[in-house]
N, C-alpha and C positions, 0 to 999 in steps of 0.2 A: 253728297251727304252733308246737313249740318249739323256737324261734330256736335257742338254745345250744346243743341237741342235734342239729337235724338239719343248720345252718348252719355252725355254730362247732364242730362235731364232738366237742364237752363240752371243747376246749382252748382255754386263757385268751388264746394269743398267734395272731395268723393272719401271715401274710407277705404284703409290700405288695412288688408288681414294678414299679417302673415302666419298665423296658426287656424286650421279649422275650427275650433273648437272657440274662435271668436265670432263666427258669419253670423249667428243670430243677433247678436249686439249691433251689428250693422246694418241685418236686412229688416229688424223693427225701429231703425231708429227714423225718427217724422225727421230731419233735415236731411238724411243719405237719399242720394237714388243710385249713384253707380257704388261698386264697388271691386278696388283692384287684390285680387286675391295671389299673393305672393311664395304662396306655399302650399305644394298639397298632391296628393300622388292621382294618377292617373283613374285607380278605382273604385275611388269616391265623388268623381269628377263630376256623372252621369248625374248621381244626386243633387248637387252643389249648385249645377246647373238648373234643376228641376225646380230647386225651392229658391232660388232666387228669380229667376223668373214668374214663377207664381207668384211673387210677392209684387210686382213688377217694378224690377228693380233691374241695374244694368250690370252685368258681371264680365270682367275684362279677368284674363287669366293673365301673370306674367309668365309666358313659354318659360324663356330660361331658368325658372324656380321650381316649373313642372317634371315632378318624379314620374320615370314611364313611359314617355309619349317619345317619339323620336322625333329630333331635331331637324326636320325634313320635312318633305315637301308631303310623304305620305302619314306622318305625325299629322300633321296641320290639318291634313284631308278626313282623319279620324277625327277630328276635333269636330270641325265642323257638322261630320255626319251625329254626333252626340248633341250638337244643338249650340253651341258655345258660337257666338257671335260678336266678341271683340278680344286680340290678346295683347299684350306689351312684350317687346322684346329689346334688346338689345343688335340682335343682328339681322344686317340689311334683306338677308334670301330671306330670313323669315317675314319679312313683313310683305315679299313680295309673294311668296306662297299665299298669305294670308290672306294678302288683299286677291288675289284669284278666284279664291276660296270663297269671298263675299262678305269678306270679316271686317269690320273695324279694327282699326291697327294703329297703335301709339308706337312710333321710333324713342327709345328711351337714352338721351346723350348726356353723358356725362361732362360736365363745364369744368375741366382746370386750367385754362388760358386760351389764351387769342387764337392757338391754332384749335383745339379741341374745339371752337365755334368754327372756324375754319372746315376742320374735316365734318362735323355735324351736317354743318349744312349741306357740303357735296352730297352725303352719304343719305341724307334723305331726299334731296331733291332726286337721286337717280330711282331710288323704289318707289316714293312718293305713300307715305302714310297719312291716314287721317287725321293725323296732331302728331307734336313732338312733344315730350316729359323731358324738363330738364332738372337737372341734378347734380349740384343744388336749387332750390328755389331763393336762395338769396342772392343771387348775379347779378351784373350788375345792370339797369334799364338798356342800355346801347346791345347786350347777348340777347335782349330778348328783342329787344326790336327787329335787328341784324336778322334773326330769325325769320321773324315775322312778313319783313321785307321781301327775303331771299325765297322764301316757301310758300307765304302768302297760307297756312292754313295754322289752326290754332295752336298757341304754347302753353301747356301745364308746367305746375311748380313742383315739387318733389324734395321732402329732404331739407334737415336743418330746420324744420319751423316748425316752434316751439312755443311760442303765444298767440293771442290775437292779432295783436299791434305786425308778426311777423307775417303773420299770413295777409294783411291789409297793406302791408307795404310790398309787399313780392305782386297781389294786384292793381296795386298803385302805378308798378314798372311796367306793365301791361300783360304781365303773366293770366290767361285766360279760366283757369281753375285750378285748387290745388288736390294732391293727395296726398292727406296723413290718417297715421296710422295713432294720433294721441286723439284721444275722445272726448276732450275737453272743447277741442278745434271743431268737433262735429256739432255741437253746440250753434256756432257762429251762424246769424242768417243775416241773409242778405238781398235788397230789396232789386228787382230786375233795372 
């Protein structure tokens, strides 16, 4: 699969919802194609799915923020059969359920030193996702490369960016796209 193409829609920025009751700001906006949805129960899901696809746009759910669904392998399998086609998680079964499932799957690692790059990278290399989200997106160029090196597939930025200038500099370190949730950032375009 190429992640940035058919995931990331070949643009650098995606939009992070964390309330429903922002998706439309998202799914009309001309620079969004994906959008990672942070928050939201299980029985609106079916919809959420519907209409961002129709728009065609890319909806990534993150599992662990999902009200509802269980955290398993027969969660995941529900997902799928609702239509949902990429999620973010946190934890390693789940990405490997996921990926079973047919899903696009972001491993999402938290960066607070040397070893948290450390275990990241074991932890994805053994379930093997279609990108990692790290978090924060201001680390330093050597966490993303190290990444990049070790896993060989795409790194997203996450978190902490707050201007232009920060989200240009987090791509500068070779961070591959980011996602926030300020709408000023969705603005930003940027040429292939």
């Amino acid at each position: 699969m190429d992640f940035l193409k058919t995931v990331m829609l070949e643009k650098k920025i995606g939009a992070t919802i964390r309330r429903v009751e922002d998706l439309n700001e998202a799914i009309h906006h001309p620079n969004i194609g994906t959008i990672f949805l942070l928050g939201a129960d299980i029985n609106i899901l079916p919809s959420i799915i519907k209409k961002v696809h129709s728009d065609n746009k890319v909806l990534l759910v993150h599992l662990d923020m999902l009200e509802g669904a269980g955290k398993d392998r027969a969660g995941i399998h529900l997902l799928a059969r609702m239509g949902l086609r990429g999620l973010v998680t946190t934890k390693p079964n789940l990405v490997k359920f996921a990926s079973e499932e047919g899903m696009a799957v972001i491993q999402r690692l938290f960066v607070l030193d040397s070893e948290s790059v450390k275990t990241g990278i074991k932890m994805a290399s053994a379930v093997k996702p279609n990108a990692v989200e790290i978090l924060p997106a201001t680390v330093p160029r050597f966490v993303i490369q190290d990444m990049k090196d070790a896993l060989g597939i795409p790194v997203l930025g996450g978190g902490l960016l707050r201007t232009e200038e920060d989200v240009r500099l987090a791509l500068s370190k070779g961070i591959d796209a980011v996602s926030t949730s300020l709408r000023h950032l969705w603005e930003m375009n940027f040429e292939k």
